[in-house]
Structure formats: C-alpha cells, structure tokens
KOLTOR-126882 format. One record per residue (C-alpha): residue number from 1; residue in one letter; x negated, y negated, z. Coordinates in nm, 2 decimals, decimal comma. Last residue first. Layout:
N
{num: NUM&residu: A&u: X&v: Y&w: Z}
...
//
This chain:
167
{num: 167&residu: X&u: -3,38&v: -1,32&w: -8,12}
{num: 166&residu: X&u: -3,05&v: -1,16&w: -8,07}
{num: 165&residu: X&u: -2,90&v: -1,13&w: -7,70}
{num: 164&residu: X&u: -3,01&v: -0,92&w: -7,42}
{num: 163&residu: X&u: -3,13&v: -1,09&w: -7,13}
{num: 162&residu: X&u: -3,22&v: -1,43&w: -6,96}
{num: 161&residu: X&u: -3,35&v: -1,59&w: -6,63}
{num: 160&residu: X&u: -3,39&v: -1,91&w: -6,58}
{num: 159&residu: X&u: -3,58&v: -2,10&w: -6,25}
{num: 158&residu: X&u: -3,53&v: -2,37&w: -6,03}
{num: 157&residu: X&u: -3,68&v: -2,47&w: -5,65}
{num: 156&residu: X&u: -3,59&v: -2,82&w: -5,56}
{num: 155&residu: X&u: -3,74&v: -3,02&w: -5,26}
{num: 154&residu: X&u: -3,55&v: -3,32&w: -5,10}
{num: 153&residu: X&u: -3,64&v: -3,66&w: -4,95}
{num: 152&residu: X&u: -4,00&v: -3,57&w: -4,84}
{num: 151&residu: X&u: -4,05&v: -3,44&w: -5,17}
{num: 150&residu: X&u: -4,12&v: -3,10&w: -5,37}
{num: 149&residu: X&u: -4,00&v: -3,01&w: -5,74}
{num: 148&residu: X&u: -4,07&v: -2,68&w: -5,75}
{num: 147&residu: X&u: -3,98&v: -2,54&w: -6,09}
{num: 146&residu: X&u: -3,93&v: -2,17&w: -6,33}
{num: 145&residu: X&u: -3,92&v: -2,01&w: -6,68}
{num: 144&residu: X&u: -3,83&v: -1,68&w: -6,78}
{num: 143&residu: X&u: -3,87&v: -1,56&w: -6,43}
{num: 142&residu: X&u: -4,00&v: -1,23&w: -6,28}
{num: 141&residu: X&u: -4,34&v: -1,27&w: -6,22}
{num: 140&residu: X&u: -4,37&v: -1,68&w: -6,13}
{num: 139&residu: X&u: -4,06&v: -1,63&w: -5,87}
{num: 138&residu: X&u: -4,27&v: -1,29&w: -5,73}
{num: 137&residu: X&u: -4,54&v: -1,55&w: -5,71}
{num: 136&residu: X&u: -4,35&v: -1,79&w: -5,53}
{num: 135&residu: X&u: -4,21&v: -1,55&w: -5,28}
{num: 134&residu: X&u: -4,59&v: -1,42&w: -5,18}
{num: 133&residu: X&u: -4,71&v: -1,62&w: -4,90}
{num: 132&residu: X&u: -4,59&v: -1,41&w: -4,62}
{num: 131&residu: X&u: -4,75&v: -1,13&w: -4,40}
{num: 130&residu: X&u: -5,06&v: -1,19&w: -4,50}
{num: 129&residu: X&u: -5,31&v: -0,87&w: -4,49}
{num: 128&residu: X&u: -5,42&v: -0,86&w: -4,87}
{num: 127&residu: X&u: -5,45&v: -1,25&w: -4,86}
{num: 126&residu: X&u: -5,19&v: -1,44&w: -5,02}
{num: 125&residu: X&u: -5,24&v: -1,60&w: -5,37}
{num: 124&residu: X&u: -5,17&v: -1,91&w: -5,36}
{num: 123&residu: X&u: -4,82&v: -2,06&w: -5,54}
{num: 122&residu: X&u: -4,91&v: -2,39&w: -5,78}
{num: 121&residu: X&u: -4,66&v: -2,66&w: -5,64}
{num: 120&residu: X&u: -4,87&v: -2,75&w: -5,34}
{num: 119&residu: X&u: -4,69&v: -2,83&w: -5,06}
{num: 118&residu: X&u: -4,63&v: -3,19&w: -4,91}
{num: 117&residu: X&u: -4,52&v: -3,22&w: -4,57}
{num: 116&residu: X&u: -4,27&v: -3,37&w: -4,41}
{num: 115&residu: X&u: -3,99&v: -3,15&w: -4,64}
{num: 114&residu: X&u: -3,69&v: -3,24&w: -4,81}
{num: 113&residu: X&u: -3,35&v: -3,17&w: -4,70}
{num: 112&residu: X&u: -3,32&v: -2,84&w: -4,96}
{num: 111&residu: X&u: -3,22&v: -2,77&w: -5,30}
{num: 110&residu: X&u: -3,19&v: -2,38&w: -5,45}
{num: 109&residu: X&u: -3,17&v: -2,35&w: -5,80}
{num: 108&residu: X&u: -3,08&v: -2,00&w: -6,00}
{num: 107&residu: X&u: -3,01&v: -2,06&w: -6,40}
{num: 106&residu: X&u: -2,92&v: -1,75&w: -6,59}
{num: 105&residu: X&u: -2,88&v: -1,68&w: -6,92}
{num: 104&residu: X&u: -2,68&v: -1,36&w: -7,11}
{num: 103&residu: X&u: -2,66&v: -1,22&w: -7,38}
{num: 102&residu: X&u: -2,56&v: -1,35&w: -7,74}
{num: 101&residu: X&u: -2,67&v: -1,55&w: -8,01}
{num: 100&residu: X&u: -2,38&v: -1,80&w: -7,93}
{num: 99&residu: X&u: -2,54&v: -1,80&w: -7,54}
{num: 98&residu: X&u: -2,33&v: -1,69&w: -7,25}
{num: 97&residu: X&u: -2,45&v: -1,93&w: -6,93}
{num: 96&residu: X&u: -2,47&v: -1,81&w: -6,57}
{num: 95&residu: X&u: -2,50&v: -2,14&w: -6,35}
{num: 94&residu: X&u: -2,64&v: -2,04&w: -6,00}
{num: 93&residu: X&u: -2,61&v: -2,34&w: -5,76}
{num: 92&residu: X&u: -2,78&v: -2,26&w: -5,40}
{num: 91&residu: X&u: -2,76&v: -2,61&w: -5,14}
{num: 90&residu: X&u: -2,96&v: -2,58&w: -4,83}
{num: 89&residu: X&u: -2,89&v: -2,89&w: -4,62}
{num: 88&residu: X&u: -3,12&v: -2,90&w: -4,40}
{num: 87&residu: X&u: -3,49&v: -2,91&w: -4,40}
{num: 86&residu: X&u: -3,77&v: -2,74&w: -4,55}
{num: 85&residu: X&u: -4,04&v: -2,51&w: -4,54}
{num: 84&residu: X&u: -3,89&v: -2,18&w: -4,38}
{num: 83&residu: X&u: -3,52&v: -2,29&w: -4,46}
{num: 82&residu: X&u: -3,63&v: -2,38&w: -4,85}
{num: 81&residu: X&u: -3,90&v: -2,06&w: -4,85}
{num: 80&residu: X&u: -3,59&v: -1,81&w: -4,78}
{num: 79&residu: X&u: -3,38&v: -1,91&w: -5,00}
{num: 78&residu: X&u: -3,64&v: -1,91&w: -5,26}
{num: 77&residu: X&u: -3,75&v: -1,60&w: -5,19}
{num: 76&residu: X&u: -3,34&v: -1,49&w: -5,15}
{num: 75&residu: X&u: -3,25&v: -1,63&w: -5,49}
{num: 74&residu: X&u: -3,55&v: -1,40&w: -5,67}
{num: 73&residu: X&u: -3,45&v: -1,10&w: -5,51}
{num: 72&residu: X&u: -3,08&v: -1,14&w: -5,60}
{num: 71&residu: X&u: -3,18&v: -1,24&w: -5,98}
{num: 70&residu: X&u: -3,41&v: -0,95&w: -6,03}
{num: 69&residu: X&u: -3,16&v: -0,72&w: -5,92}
{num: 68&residu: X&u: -2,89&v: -0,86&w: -6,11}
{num: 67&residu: X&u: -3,11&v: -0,89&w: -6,45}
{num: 66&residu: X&u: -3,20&v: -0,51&w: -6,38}
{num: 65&residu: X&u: -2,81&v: -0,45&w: -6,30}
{num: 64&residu: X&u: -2,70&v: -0,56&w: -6,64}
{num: 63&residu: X&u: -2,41&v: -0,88&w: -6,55}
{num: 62&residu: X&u: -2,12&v: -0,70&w: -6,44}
{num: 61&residu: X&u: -2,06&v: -0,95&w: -6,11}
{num: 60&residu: X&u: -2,32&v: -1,22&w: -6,19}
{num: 59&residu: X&u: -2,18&v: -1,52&w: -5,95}
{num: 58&residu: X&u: -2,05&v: -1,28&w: -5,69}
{num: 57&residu: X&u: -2,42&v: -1,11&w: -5,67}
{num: 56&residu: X&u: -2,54&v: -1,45&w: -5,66}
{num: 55&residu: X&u: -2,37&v: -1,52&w: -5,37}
{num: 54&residu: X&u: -2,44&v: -1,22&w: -5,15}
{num: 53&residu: X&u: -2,82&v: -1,29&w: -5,23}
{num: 52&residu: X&u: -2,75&v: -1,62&w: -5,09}
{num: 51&residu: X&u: -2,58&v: -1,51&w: -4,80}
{num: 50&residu: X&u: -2,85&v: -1,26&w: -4,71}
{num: 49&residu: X&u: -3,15&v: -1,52&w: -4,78}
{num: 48&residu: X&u: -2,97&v: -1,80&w: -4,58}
{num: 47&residu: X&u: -2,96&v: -1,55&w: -4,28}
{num: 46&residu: X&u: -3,25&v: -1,68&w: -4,15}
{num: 45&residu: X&u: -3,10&v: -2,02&w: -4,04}
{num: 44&residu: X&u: -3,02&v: -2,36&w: -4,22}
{num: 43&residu: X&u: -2,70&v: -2,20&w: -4,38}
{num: 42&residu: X&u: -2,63&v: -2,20&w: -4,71}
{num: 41&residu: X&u: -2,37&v: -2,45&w: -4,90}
{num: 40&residu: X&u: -2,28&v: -2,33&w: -5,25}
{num: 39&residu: X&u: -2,25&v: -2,39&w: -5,58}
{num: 38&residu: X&u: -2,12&v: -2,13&w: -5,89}
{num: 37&residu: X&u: -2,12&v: -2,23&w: -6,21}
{num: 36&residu: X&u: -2,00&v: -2,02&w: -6,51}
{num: 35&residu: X&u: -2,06&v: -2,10&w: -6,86}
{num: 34&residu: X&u: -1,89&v: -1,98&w: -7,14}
{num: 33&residu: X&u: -1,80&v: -2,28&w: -7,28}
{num: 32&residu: X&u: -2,02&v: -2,59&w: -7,12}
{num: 31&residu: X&u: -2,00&v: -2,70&w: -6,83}
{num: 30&residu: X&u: -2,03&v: -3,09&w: -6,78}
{num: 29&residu: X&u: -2,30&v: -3,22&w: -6,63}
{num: 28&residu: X&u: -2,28&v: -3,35&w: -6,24}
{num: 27&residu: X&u: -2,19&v: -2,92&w: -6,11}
{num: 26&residu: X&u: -1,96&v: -2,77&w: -5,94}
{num: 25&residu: X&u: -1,75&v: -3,12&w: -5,86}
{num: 24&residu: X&u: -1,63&v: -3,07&w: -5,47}
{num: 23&residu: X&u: -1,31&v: -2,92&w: -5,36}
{num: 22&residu: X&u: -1,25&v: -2,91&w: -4,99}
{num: 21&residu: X&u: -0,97&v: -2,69&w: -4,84}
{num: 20&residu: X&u: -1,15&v: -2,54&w: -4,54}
{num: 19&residu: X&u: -1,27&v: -2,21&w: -4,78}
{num: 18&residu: X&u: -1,40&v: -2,39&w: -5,06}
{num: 17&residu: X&u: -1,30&v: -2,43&w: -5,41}
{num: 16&residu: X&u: -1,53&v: -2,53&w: -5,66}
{num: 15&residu: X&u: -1,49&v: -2,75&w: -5,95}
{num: 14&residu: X&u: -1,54&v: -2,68&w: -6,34}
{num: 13&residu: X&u: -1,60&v: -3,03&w: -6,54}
{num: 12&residu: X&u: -1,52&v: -2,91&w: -6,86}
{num: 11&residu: X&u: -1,41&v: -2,57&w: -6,97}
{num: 10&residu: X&u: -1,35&v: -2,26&w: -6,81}
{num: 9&residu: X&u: -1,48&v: -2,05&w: -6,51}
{num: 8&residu: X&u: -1,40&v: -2,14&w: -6,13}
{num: 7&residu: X&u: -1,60&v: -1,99&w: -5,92}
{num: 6&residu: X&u: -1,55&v: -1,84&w: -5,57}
{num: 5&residu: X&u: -1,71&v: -1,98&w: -5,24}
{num: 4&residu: X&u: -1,66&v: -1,86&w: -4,88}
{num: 3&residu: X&u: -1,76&v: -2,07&w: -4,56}
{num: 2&residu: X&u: -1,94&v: -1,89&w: -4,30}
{num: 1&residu: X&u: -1,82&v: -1,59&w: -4,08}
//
C-alpha cells in the first residue's frame, strides 16, 4: 500500500505528515483560517486516478455530496491526463477554503514532471467514437474556474470549485 496522508487544519503554515516520518510544508503561502490543505504524492501508474479520488474524498469528508462528487471526478481526469501526458512526480494538493460569506471553496491542482511535448491548452472536442479526449472538457463543465499551465519542466492542471454561501 502507498504512502498515507492526513491534514492538518489550523492556522499558519499547516504541514503534512506522511506515513515514513517525513513532514513537508503543505503548502508555500500561508493558510489562511479555515482553510484546509491537503498534498500529496501520486503514483506514476494507472492507479493515480483511484488514489487521488481517495484523497480528495479525505480532504472534503462532509462537504455536500454534489460538490464531492464533482470534485472526485474532476481530480481523477486530471490525474489521469498528468500520468497519461506527463512525467513523474505527480503531486495532487486540494486546499478546501470556508469563505466569511459562507460555503464552501475548493481548489484541486495536480502538477506533473513536465511533458516533451507541448499540448494545446484549449481541450478538443473528441470524436463521437474516441475512447479518450474528454477529461478536459468535463474539467471546463463542472468547474468554477480552471488552468493548464503546460511545460517541458512541469505541467499544472488547477481548478475551483465552490457552493452554498451568500452572494
């Protein structure tokens, strides 16, 4: 089994406590109250979508099960594109922020190696028989906002999602 994560919730500078004994800074700007940060290796394999949807599911435990739901299948696209287009390591940070108005405001990012080749940053639309080619576009449907930064040095796929709350 791969290494476990948990969060640690509170004030500035959280930190993250791995399974082998390493602590590592959660995130490089300083949490704000009542936010939780949750980072995380992933494995350069297939099964970075399960463990990242595992993740995130730790990471919003009692969040609204629509916002959940959207989150997990959102986390394992971009899992999922990072191992099929890029390199190792596969990095998943999921910062879950409660703003003063109210609700709740998620941030999903998944950072890979890099990649050789340049992709474009506007998803295609798949053809009716493709098999794949559609994770972007279910990012693009289902987030408030969303990223792809790609590079040959590393590639970051971001996105917010956000519910309830006063407008």
């Amino acid at each position: 089994m791969g290494p476990h994560t948990r969060t640690v919730r509170g004030g500035q500078g959280s930190v993250l406590e791995r399974d082998d004994g390493q602590t590592a800074a959660a995130t490089a700007r300083e949490a704000a109250i009542g936010t939780t940060t949750l980072l995380t290796d992933l494995p350069y394999g297939p099964e970075a979508a399960e463990i990242a949807r595992a993740a995130v599911t730790v990471a919003l435990h009692g969040a609204a099960r629509e916002l959940l739901d959207d989150a997990r299948l959102i986390t394992s696209e971009l899992a999922t594109n990072a191992f099929a287009s890029g390199r190792a390591p596969l990095v998943l940070c999921v910062d879950r922020t409660r703003p003063a108005a109210g609700g709740l405001e998620v941030e999903i990012t998944v950072t890979d190696g890099g990649c050789l080749r340049p992709s474009s940053v506007i998803p295609a639309v798949p053809g009716e028989d493709d098999e794949s080619g559609r994770g972007l576009l279910i990012v693009a449907a289902l987030a408030d906002a969303w990223s792809l930064r790609t590079g040959a040095a590393a590639t970051r796929a971001w996105c917010r999602l956000t519910s309830g709350g006063g407008s």
